[in-house]
Each structure stands twice: as structure tokens, then as C-alpha cells.
PAPA-80458 format. One line per field, with one value per atom (N, C-alpha, C): x, z, y. Coordinates in Angstrom, 2 decimals. Example, Ala and Ser with C-alpha at 12.3 -4.5 7.8 and 13.67 -1.06 7.14 Angstrom:
2
px = 13.19  12.30  13.20  12.85  13.67  12.90
pz = 7.80  7.80  7.80  7.08  7.14  7.87
py = -5.69  -4.50  -3.30  -2.25  -1.06  0.03
END
This chain:
256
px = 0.84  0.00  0.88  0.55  1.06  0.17  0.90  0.08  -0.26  -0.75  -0.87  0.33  1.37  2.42  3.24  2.80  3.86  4.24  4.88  5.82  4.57  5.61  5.03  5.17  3.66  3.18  3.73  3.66  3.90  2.70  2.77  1.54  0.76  -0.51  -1.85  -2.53  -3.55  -4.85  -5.58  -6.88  -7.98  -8.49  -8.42  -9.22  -8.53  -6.85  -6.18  -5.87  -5.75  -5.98  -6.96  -8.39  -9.17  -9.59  -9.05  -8.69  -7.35  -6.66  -4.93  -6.18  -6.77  -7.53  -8.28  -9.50  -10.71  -9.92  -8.86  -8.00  -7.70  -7.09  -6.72  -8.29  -8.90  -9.95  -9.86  -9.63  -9.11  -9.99  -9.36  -10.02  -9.11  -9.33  -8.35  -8.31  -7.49  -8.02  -7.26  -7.54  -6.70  -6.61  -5.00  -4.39  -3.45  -3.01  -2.68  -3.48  -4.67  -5.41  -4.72  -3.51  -2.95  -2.24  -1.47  -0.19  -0.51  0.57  0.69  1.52  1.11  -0.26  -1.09  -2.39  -2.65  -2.17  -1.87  -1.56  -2.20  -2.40  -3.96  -3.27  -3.61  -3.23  -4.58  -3.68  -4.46  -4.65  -5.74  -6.09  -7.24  -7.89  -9.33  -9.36  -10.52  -10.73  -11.34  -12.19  -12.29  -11.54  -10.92  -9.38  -9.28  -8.75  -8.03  -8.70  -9.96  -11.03  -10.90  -10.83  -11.02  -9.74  -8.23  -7.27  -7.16  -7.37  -7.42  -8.44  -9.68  -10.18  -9.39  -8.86  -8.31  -7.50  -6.17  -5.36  -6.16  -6.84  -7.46  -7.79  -8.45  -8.77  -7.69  -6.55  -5.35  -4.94  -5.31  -4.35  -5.10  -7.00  -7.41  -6.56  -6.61  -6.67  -5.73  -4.36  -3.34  -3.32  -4.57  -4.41  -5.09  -4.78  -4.73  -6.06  -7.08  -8.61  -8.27  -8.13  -8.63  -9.87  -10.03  -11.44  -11.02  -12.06  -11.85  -12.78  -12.54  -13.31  -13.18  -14.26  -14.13  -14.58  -13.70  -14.32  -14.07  -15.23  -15.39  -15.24  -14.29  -14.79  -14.86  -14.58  -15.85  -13.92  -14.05  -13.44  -12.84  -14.15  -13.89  -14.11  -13.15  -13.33  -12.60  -13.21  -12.95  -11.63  -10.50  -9.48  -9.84  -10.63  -11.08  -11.71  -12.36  -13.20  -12.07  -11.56  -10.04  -9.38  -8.90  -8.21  -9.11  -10.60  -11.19  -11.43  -11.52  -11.46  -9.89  -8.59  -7.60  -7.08  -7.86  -7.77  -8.29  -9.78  -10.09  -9.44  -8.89  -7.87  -6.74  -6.25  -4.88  -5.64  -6.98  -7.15  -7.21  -8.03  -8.61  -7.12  -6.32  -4.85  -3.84  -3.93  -3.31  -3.99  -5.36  -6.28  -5.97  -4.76  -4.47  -5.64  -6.21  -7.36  -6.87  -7.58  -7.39  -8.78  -8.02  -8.96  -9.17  -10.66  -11.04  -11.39  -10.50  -10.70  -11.66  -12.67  -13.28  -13.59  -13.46  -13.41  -15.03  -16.19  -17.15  -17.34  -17.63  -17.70  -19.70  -19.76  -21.46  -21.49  -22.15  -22.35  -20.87  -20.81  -19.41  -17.87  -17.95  -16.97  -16.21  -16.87  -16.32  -15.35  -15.52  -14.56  -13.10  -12.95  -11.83  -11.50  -10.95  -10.73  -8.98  -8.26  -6.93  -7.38  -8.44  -8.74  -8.38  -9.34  -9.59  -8.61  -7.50  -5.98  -4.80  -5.08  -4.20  -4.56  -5.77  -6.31  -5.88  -6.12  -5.85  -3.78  -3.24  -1.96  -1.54  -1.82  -1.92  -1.91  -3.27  -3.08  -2.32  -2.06  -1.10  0.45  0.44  2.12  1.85  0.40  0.95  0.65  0.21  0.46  0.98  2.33  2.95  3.69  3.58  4.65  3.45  2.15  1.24  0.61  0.39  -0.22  0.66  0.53  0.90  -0.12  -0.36  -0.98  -1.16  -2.62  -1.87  -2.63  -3.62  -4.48  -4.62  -3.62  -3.27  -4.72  -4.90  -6.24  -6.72  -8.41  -8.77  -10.08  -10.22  -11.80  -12.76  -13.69  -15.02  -16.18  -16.73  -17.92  -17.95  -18.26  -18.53  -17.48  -17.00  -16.20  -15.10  -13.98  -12.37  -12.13  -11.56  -10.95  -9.31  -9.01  -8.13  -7.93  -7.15  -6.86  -5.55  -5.87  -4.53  -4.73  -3.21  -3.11  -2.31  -2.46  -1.15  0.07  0.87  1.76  3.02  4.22  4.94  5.03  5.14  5.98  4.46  3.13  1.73  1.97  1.88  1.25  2.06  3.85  4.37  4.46  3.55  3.42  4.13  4.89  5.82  5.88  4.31  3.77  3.13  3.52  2.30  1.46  0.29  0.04  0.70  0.20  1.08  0.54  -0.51  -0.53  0.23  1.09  2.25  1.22  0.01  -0.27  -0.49  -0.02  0.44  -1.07  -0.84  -1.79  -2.60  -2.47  -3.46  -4.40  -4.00  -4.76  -5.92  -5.13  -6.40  -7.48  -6.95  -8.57  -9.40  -8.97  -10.51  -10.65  -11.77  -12.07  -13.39  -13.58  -14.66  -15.86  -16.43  -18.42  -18.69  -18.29  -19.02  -18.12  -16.82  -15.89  -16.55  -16.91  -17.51  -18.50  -19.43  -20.74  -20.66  -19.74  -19.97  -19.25  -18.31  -18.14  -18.67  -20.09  -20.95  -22.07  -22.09  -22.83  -22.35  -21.18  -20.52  -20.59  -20.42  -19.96  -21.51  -22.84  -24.20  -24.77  -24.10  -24.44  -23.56  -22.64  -21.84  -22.38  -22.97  -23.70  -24.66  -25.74  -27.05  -26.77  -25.93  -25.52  -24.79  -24.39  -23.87  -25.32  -25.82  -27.40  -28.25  -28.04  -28.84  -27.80  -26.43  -26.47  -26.80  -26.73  -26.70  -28.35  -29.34  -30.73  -30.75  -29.88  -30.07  -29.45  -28.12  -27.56  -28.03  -29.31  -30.57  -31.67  -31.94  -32.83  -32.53  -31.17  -30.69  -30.58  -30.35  -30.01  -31.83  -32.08  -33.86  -34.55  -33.67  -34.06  -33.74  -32.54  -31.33  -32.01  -32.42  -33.23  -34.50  -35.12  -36.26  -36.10  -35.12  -34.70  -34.14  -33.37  -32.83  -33.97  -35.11  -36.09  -36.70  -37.03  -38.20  -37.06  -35.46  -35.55  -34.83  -35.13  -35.18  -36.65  -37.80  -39.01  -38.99  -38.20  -38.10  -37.90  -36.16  -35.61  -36.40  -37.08  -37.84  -39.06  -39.57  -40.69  -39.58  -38.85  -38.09  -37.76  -37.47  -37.12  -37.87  -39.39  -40.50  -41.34  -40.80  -41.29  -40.11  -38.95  -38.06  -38.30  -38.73  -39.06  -40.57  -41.57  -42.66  -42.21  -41.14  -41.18  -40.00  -39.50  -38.79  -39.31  -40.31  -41.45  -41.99  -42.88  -43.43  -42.53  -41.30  -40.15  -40.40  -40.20  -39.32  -41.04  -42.42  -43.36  -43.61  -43.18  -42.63  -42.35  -40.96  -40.06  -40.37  -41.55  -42.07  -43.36  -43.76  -44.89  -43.87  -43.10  -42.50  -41.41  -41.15  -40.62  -41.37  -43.03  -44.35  -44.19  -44.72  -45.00  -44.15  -42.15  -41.40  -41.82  -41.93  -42.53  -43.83  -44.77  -45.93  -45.79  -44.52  -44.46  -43.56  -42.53  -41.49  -42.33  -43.53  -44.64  -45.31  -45.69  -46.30  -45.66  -44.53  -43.49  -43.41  -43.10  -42.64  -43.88  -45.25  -46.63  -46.62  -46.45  -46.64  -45.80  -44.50  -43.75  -44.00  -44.49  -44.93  -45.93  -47.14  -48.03  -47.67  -46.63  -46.12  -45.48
pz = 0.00  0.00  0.00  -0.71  -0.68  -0.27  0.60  1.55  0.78  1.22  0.55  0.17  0.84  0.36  -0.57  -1.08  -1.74  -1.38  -0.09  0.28  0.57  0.41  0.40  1.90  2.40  3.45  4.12  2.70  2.49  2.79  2.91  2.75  4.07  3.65  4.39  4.38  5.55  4.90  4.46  4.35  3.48  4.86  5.67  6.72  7.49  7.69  8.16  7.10  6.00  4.83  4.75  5.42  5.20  6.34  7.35  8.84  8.35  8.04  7.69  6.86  5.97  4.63  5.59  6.70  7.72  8.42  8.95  10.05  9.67  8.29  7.70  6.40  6.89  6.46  4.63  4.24  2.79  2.09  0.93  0.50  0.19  -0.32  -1.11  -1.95  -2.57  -4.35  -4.59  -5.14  -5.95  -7.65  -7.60  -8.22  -9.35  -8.87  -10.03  -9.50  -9.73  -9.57  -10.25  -10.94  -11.79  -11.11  -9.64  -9.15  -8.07  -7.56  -6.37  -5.61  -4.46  -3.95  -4.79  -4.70  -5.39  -4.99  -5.22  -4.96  -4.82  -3.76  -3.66  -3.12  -2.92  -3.00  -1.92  -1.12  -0.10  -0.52  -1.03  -1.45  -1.62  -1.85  -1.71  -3.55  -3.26  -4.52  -5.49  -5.51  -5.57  -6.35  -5.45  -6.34  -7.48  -7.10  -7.73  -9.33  -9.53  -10.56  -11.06  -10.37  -11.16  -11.97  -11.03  -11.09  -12.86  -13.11  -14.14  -14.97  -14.73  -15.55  -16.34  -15.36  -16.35  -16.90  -16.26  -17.37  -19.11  -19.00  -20.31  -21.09  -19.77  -20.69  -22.03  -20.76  -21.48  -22.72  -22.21  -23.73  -24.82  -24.41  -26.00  -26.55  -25.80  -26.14  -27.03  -26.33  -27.42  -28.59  -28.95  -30.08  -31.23  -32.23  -33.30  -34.37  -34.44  -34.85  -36.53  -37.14  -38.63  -40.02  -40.10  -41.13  -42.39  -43.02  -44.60  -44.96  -46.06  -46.78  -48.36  -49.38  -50.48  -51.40  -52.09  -53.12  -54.99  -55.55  -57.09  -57.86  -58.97  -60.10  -61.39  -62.19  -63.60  -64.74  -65.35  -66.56  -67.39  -67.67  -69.02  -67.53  -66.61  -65.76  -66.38  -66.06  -66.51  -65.95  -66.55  -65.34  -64.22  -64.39  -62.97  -61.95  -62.58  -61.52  -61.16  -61.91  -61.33  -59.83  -60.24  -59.50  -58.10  -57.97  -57.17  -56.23  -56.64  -56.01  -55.70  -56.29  -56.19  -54.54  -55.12  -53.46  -52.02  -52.25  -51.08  -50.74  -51.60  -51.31  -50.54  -50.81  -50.19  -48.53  -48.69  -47.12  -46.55  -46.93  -46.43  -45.63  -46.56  -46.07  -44.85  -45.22  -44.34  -42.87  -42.85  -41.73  -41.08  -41.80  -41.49  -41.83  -42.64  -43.05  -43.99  -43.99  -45.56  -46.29  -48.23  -48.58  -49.57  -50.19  -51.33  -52.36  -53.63  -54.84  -55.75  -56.23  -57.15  -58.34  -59.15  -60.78  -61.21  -61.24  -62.42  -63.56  -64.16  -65.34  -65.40  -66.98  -67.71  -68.35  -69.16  -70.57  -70.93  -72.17  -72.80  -72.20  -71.06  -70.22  -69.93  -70.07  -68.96  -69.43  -70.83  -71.94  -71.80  -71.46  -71.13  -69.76  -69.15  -68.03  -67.84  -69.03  -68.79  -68.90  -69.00  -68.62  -67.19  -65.93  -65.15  -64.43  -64.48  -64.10  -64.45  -65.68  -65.66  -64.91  -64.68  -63.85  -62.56  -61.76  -60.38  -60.65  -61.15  -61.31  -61.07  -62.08  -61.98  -60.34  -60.03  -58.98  -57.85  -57.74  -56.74  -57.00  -57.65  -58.82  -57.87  -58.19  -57.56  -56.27  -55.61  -54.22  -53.07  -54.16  -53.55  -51.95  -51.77  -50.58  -49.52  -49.68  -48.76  -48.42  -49.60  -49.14  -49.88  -49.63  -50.27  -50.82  -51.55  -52.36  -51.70  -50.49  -49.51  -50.41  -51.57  -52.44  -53.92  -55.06  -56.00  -56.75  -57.99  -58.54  -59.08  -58.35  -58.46  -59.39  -59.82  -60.79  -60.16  -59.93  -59.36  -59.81  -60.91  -61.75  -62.36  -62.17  -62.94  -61.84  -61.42  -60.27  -59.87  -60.38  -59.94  -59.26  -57.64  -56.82  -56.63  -55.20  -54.91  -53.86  -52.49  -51.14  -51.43  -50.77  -50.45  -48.57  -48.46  -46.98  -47.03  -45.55  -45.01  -45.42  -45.55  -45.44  -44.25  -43.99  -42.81  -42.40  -43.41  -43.01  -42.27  -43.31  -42.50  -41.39  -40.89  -39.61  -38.50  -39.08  -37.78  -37.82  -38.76  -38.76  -39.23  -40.39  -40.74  -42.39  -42.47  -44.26  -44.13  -44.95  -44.75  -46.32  -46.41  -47.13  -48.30  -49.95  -50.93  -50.75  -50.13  -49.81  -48.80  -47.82  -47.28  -46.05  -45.62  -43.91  -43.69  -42.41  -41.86  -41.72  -41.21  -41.14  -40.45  -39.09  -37.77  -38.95  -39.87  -40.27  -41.43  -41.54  -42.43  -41.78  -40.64  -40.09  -39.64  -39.91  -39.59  -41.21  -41.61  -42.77  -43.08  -43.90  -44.22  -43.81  -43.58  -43.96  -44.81  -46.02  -47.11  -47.81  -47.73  -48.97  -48.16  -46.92  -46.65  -47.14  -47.05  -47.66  -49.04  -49.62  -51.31  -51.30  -50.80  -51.06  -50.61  -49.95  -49.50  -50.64  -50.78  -52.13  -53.08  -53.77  -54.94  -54.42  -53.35  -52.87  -53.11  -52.80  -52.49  -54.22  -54.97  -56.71  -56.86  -57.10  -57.42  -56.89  -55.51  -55.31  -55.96  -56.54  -57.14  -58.56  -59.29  -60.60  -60.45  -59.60  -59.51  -58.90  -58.35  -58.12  -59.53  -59.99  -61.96  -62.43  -62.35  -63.32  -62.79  -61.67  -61.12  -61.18  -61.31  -61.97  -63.30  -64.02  -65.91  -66.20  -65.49  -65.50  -65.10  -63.93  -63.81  -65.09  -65.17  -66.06  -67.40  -67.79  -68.95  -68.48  -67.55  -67.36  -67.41  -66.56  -66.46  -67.90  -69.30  -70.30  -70.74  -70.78  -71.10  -70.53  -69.37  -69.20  -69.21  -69.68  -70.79  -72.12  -72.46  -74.04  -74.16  -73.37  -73.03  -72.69  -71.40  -71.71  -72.54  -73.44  -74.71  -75.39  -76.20  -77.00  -76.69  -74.88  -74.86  -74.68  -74.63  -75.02  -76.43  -77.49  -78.61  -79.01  -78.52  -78.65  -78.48  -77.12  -76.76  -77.65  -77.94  -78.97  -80.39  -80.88  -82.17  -81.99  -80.57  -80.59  -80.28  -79.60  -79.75  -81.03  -82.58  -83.38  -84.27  -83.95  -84.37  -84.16  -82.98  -82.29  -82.89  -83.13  -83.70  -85.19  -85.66  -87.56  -87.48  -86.82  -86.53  -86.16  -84.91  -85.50  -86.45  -87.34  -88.22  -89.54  -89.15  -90.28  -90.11  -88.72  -87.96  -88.70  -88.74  -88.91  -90.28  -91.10  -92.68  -92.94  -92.86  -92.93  -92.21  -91.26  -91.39  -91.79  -92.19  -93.36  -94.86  -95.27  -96.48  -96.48  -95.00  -95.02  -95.14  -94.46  -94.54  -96.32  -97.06  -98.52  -99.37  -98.53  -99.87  -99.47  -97.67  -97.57  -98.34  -98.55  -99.46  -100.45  -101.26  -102.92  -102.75  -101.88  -102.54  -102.10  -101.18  -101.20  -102.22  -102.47  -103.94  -105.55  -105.17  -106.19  -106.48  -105.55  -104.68  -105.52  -105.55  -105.32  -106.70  -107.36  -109.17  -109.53  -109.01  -109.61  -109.74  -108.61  -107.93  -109.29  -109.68  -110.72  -111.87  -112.21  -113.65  -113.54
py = -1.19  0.00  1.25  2.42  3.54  4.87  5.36  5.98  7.46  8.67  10.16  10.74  10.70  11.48  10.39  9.45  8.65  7.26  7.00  6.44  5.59  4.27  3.01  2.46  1.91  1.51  0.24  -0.45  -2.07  -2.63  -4.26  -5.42  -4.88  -5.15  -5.10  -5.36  -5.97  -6.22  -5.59  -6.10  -5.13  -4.20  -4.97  -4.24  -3.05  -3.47  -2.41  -1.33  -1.77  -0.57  0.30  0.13  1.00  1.64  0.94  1.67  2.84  2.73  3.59  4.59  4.32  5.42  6.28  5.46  6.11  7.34  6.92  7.84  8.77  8.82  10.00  10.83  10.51  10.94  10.88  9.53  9.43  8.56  8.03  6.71  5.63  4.67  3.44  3.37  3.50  3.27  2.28  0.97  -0.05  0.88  0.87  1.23  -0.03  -0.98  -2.30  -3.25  -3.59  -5.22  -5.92  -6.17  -6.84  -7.30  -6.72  -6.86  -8.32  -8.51  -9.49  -9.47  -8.95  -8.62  -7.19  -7.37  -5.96  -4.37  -3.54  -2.42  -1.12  -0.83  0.08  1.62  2.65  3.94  5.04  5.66  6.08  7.60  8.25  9.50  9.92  10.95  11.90  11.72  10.83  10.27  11.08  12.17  12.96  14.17  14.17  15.23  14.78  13.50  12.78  12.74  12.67  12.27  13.90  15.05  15.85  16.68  16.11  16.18  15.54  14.06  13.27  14.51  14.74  15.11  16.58  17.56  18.77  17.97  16.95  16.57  16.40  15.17  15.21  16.20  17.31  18.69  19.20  19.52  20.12  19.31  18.03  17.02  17.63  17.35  17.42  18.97  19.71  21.68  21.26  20.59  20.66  19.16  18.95  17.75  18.89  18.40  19.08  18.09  19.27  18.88  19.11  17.75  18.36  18.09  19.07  19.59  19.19  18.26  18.54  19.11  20.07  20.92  20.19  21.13  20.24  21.42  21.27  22.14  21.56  22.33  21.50  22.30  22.02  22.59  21.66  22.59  21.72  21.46  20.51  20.32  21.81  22.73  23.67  24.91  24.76  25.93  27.03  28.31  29.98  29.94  30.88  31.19  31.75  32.80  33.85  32.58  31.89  31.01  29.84  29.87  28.70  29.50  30.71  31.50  32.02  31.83  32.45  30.21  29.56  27.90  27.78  28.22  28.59  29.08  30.01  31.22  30.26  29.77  29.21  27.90  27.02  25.93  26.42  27.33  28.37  28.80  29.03  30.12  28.33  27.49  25.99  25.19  25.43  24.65  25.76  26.79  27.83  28.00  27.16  27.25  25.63  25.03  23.53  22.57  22.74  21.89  21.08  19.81  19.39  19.67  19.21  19.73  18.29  18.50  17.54  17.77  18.01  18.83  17.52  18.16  17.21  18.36  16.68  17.48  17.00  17.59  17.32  17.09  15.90  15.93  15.68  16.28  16.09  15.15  14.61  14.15  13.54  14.34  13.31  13.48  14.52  15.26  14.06  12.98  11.89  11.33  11.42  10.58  10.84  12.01  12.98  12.76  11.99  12.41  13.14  12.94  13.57  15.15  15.91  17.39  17.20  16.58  16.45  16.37  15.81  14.87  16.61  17.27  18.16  19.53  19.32  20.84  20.50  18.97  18.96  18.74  18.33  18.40  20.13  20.81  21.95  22.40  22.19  23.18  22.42  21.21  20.44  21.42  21.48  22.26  23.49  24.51  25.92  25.93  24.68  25.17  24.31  23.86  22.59  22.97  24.91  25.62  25.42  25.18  25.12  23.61  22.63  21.54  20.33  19.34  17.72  17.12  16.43  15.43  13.87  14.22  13.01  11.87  12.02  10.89  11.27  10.81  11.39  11.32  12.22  12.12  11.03  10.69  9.07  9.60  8.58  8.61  8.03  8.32  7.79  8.41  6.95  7.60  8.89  9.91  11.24  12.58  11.64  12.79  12.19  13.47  12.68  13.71  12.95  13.57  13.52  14.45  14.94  14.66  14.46  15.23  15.79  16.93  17.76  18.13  17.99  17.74  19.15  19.82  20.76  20.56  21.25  20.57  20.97  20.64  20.32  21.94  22.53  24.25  25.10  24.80  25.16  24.65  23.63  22.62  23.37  23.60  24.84  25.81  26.55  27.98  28.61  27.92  28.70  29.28  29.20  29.58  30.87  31.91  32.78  32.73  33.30  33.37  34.18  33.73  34.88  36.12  36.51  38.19  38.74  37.82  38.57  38.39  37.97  37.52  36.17  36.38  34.66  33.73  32.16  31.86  32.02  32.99  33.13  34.51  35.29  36.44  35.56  34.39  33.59  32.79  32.93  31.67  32.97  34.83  35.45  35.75  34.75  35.25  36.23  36.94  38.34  37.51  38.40  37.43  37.38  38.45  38.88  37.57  37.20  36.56  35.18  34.55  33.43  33.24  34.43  34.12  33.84  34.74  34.18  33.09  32.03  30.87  29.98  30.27  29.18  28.99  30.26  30.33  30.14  29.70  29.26  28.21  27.81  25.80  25.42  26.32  25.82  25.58  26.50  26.73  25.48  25.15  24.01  22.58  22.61  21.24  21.34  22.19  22.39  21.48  22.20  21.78  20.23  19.99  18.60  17.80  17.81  17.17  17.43  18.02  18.54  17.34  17.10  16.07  14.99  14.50  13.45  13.01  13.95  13.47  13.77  14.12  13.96  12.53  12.33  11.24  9.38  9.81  8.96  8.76  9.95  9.78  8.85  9.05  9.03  7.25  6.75  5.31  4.68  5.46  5.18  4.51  5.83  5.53  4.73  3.95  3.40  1.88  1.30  0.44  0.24  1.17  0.59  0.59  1.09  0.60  -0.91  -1.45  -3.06  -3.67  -2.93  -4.12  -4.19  -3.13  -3.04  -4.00  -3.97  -4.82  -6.04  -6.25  -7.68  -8.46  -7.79  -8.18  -8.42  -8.13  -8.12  -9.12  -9.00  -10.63  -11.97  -11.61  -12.63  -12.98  -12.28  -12.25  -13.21  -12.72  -13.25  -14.77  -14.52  -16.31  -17.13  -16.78  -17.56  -17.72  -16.88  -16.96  -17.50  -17.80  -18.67  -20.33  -20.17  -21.58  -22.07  -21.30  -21.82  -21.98  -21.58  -21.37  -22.88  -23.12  -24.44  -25.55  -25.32  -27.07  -26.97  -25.89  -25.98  -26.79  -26.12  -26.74  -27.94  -29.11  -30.27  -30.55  -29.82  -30.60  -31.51  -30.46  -30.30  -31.39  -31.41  -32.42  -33.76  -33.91  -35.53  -35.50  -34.88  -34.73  -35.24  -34.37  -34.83  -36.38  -36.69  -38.13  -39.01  -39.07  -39.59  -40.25  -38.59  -39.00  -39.59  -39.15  -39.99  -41.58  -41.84  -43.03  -43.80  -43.01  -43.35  -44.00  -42.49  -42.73  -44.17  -44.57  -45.65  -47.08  -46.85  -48.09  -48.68  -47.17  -47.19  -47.67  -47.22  -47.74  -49.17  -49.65  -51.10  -51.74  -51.37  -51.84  -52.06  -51.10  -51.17  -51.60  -51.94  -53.13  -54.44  -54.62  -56.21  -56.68  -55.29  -55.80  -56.33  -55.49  -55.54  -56.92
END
């Protein structure tokens, strides 16, 4: 047993252990149930629980919380609108975030995916002093992504942004420049939900055209199959009569 200030009591029973805890107006705490003999600890249990609890506090304060953000753009993007998804990837990583660049494709967009592959290359290239490439660009269905991670010089503070302020002047961002990129991020999911129901529809159509012409098929080969016994009927109908005629043959020989 180890008493309040530390120092070890040595072996005890249970009973004189909690007589030694009563006296000093304390508690017991088994501290190794693993040990042998077990090892129990004489203290205001209490404290002790709330003592543990700020520790934890402090740990989380200093663990490091990270956000992914995501932002999209399109294949045949504008420069200005490159440069303005550009900008918020730069404030997103300088705020230690990661980010998730996705490329949209429409219609025949898809065919192309080396557009898609050189725009996110691209911007991995101009902002290789701020983030890493922690998931190189993947294809998935109608949307090829990105992650870009912090990178080592952000994470210790040692990036400022290219307008010359550091990263603590980027996590207060405007209302007005937030608001319009919630509203470009809210316009960009809109149009990506528009294809993603043209892109339904278009399959919607796409399987009732397979079932209409596999009702077709099916129809052709039940009228293949009736024009084939009729054949198989034929043909012992016409084995019947060559049978007839070579009876008959046989018959008018015999007379003669």
C-alpha cells in the first residue's frame, strides 16, 4: 500500500488498509489489480477524478482537430473562376485543413478524363509551398478527386500566405468573402445534383430501351421456335409421302 504522500506503506490487509484510509480521512483506491499482492493507494478520490479530468482537458486543447473541406470545379473551368477555387484551397490549407478537390464531369466530359488529371496536377504544382498530395487524382464515376493535406511548413506555422499575412490572419475570414463561397460551394452542389438526376434519367431511359428490346428478342425467338417445328413438322410430313411414294413404287412393280 502507498500511503498520501507517496511512500510506500507495504503489505496489508484489506481491513487495516481502510482503517490507515478512515484515520486520515481518505479513500483506497486499488491502483494495479494486476499486481501481487494488489496495490492500492491512499487518497481523496475525488481530487483525484477531477485532477485526471483537467489533465485530459489540457491534452485534448493541445491535439490538433482536422477539417476537410471540399471544393469543385468543372473540366472547361474559366481562369477567374479557377483563380477564385484557387484562393479558397490556399485560405482551407493555411487554416491547417485538408482539402477535397473534385473534378465534375457532364455528358461526354467523362470521356476525357486527362482534362480532369491536368487541372488537379496543376493546382497540386501551384500550391505545392502550402499543401501535399496526400491521395493522388482518383476517378469515381462522374467525379475525380483529390486530397490535399497541409503541409509540414503550414502545420508549424511557418507559411504565410502569398498576400504577405500569416496563417493566424487567415482563419478570420470576411463574412461577405464566406458568404460568397458558401454560395458558390451551395451553386456548385445544385448543378452537380442537376447532373446526377439527368444522369438517372438518362439510365432510367437506357433500361427501358434493353427491356423493350429484350421483349423483342424474346418475342423473335418464340417466333423462331414456332417457324422451326413448323419446319421439324414439314419435314415428317415430307418423309411420310417420300414413304408413301417408294410403297407405292414397290406396289406397281410387284403388278407388272
Amino acid at each position: 500500500m502507498i500511503d498520501d504522500q507517496g511512500n510506500q506503506v507495504g503489505v496489508m490487509t484489506t481491513p487495516d488498509a481502510l482503517r490507515f484510509a478512515q484515520e486520515r480521512d481518505l479513500d483506497l483506491v486499488e491502483v494495479a489489480p494486476e499486481a501481487r499482492p494488489p496495490v492500492c493507494r491512499v487518497l481523496d478520490y475525488s481530487k483525484y477524478k477531477y485532477e485526471q479530468a483537467q489533465k485530459l482537458k489540457q491534452a485534448r486543447k493541445h491535439q490538433q482537430q482536422i477539417t476537410i473541406r471540399e471544393i469543385k470545379f468543372r473540366p472547361k473551368i474559366a481562369q477567374h473562376d479557377y483563380d477564385t477555387k484557387k484562393h479558397h484551397v490556399e485560405r482551407f490549407l493555411l487554416h491547417k485543413d485538408k482539402v477535397k478537390v473534385t473534378i465534375m464531369f457532364r455528358g461526354r466530359e467523362v470521356t476525357h478524363p486527362e482534362r480532369g488529371v491536368a487541372i488537379l496536377d496543376r493546382l497540386a504544382e501551384e500550391l505545392a509551398a502550402l499543401g501535399v498530395v496526400e491521395q493522388r487524382p482518383m476517378q469515381d464515376g462522374r467525379n475525380m478527386t483529390m486530397m490535399l493535406a497541409p503541409s509540414k511548413a503550414v502545420l508549424a506555422g511557418r507559411t504565410d500566405s502569398p498576400d504577405g499575412s500569416g496563417p493566424d490572419a487567415e482563419q478570420d475570414v470576411p463574412a461577405g468573402e464566406q458568404a460568397a463561397s458558401d454560395t458558390e460551394q451551395a451553386a456548385s452542389d445544385t448543378e452537380q445534383a442537376a447532373s446526377d438526376t439527368e444522369q438517372a434519367v438518362s439510365d432510367i431511359e437506357q433500361a427501358a430501351s434493353d427491356t423493350e428490346q429484350a421483349a423483342s428478342d424474346t418475342e423473335q425467338a418464340a417466333s423462331d421456335t414456332e417457324q422451326a417445328a413448323s419446319d421439324t413438322e414439314q419435314a415428317a410430313s415430307d418423309t411420310e409421302q417420300a414413304a408413301s411414294d417408294t410403297e407405292q413404287a414397290a406396289s406397281d412393280g410387284s403388278v407388272s
